[in-house]
C-alpha positions in Angstrom: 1.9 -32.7 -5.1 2.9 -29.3 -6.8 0.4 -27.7 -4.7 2.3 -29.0 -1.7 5.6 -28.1 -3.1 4.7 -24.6 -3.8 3.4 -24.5 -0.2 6.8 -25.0 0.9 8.2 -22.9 -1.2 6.3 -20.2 0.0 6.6 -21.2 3.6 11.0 -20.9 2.9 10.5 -17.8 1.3 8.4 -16.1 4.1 10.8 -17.6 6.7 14.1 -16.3 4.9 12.5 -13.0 4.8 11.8 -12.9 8.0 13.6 -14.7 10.7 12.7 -13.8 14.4 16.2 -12.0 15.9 17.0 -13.7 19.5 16.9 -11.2 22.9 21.1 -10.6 22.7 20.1 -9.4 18.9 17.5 -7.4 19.5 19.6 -5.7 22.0 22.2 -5.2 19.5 20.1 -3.8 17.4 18.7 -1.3 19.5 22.2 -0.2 20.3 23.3 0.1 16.7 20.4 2.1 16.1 21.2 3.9 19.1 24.8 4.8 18.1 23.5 6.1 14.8 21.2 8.3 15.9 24.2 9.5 18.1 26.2 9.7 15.2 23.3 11.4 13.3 21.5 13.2 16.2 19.5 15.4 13.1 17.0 14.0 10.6 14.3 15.4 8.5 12.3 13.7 6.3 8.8 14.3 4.1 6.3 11.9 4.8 2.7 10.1 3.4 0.2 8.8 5.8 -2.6 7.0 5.8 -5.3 6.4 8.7 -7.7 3.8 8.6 -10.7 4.5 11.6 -13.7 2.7 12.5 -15.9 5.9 12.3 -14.7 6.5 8.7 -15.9 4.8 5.6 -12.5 5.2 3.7 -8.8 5.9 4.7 -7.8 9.5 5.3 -4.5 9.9 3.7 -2.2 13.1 4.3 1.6 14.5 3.9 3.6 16.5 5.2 7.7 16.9 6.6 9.1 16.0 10.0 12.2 17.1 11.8 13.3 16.1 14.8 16.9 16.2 17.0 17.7 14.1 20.0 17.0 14.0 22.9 13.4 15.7 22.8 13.3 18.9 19.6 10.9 17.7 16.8 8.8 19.4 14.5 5.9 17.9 12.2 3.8 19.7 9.2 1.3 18.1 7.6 0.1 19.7 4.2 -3.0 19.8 2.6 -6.3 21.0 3.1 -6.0 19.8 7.2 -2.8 21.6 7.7 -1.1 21.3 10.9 1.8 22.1 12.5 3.6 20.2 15.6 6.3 21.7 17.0 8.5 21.3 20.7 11.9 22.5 21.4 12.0 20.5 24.6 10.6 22.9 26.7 7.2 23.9 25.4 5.2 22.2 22.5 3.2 23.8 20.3 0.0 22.2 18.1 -1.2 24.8 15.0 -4.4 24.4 12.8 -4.0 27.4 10.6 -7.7 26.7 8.8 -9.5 27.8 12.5 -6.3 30.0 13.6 -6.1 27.8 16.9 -2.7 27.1 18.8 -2.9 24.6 21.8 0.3 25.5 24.1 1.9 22.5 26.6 4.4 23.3 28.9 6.6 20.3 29.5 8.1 19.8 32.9 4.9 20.4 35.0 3.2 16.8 34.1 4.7 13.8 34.5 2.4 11.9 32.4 2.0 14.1 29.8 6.5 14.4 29.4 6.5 10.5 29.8 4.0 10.2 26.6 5.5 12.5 24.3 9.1 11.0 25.3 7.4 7.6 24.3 5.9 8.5 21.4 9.7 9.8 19.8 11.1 6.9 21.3 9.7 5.1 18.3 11.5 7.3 15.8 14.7 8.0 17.9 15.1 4.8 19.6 16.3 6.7 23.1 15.1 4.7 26.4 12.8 2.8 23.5 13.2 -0.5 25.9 12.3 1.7 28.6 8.5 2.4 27.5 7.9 -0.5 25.0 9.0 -4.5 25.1 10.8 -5.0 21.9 10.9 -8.0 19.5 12.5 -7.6 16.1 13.1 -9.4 13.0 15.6 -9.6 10.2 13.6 -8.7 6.8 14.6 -8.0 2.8 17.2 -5.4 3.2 16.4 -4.2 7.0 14.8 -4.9 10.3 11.3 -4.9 11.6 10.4 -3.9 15.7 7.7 -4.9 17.2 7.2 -2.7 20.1 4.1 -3.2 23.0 3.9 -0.3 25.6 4.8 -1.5 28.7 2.5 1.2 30.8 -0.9 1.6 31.2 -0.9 5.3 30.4 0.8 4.7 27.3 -1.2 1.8 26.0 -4.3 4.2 26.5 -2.4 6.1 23.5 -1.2 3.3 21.4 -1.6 -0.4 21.2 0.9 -1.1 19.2 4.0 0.1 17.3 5.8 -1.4 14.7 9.2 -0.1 12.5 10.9 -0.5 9.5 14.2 0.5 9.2 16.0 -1.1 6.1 20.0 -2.0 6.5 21.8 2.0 7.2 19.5 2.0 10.2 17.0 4.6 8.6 13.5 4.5 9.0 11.3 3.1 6.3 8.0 3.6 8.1 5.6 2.9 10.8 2.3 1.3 11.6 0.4 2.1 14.6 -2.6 0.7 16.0 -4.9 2.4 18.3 -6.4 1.1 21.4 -10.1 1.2 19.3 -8.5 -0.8 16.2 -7.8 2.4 14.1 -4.5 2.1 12.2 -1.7 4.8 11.2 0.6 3.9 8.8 3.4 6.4 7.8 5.8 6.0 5.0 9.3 8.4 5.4 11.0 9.3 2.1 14.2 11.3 1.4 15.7 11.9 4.6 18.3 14.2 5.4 20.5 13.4 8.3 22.4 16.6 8.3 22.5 19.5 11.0 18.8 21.6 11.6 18.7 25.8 12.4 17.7 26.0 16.0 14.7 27.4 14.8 13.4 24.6 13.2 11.6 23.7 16.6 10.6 27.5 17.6 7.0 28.4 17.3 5.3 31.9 17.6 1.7 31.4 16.7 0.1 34.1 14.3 -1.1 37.3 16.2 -5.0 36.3 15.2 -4.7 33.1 16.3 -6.6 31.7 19.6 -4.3 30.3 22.1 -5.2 27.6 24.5 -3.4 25.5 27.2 -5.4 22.8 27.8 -3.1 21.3 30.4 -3.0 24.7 32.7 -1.0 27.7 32.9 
């Protein structure tokens, strides 16, 4: 009998914690987290993450800072002894690896998949067009929301299997989890975030003058 009744208990607790949110309030949601990203169109933030992979005995963990602006400016640097360093001001995007002194140039406008998948993969941290490239089911949690979000294209479920968010009750993000298409998992926890106004230069790169520059998607 007590084990039954603790059973229960458990079973309330889970469900208070979590309670499924309806299709008109997971609309609702999106738009509040729309309008505050509108209201807050800058955010930086320092990070920890953790990947788990199939071809890895343990989890590789790293940290780093990320900045980004609506619609499309972000910049990401991970610290450590894999440094890296992410950057796009909209136009062109830049990947780093200062330990081989090798910069990887895109220039966005000239492939439609390739814009499509890097305006998907913000759309999990800025919530812009989100409903666009991912169906979306949320649910009420402790002190914030979690979304659920499955790519709705084929392209983009090559990249990512799934996506989920936490953002706790001001709308800010907690963290993310994201699983690959071969099982491997990334899961990303955000930490003192500043919502305030970024330098324009935050998302201009000029690679070192010994570094080797590629553009693997064509001049």
């Amino acid at each position: 009998m007590r084990t039954a009744l603790a059973l229960c208990f458990l079973l309330l607790t889970l469900s208070l914690r979590a309670a499924d949110l309806t299709a008109p309030e997971t609309q609702a949601l999106l738009k509040n987290l729309q309008e505050h990203r509108a209201k807050y169109p800058s955010l930086s933030a320092d990070f920890v993450e953790e990947r788990t992979s199939h071809l890895l005995n343990k989890p590789i963990s790293s940290e780093g800072n990320i900045a980004f602006q609506v619609p499309n400016k972000f910049r990401r640097e991970v610290i450590g002894k894999s440094p890296s360093i992410t950057v796009s001001n909209g136009q062109k995007l830049w990947i780093y690896y200062p330990n081989f002194k090798e910069a990887e140039l895109y220039t966005l406008g000239q492939k439609a998949f390739f814009d499509d998948s890097i305006a998907a993969l913000t759309a999990g941290l800025n919530f812009q067009r989100v409903d666009q490239y991912y169906s979306v089911k949320a649910a009420h949690e402790d002190h914030g929301y979690r979304l659920f979000l499955t790519p709705r294209g084929s392209g983009l479920r090559r990249m990512v299997k799934e996506l989920t968010v936490w953002v706790d009750d001001e709308y800010k993000i907690d963290r993310s989890e994201t699983i690959l298409p071969k099982g491997d998992r990334i899961v990303t926890i955000y930490k003192n975030q500043r919502p305030t106004p970024l330098s324009p230069g935050t998302f201009d790169f000029t690679p070192p003058a010994d570094a080797h520059i590629s553009q693997p998607l064509g001049k």
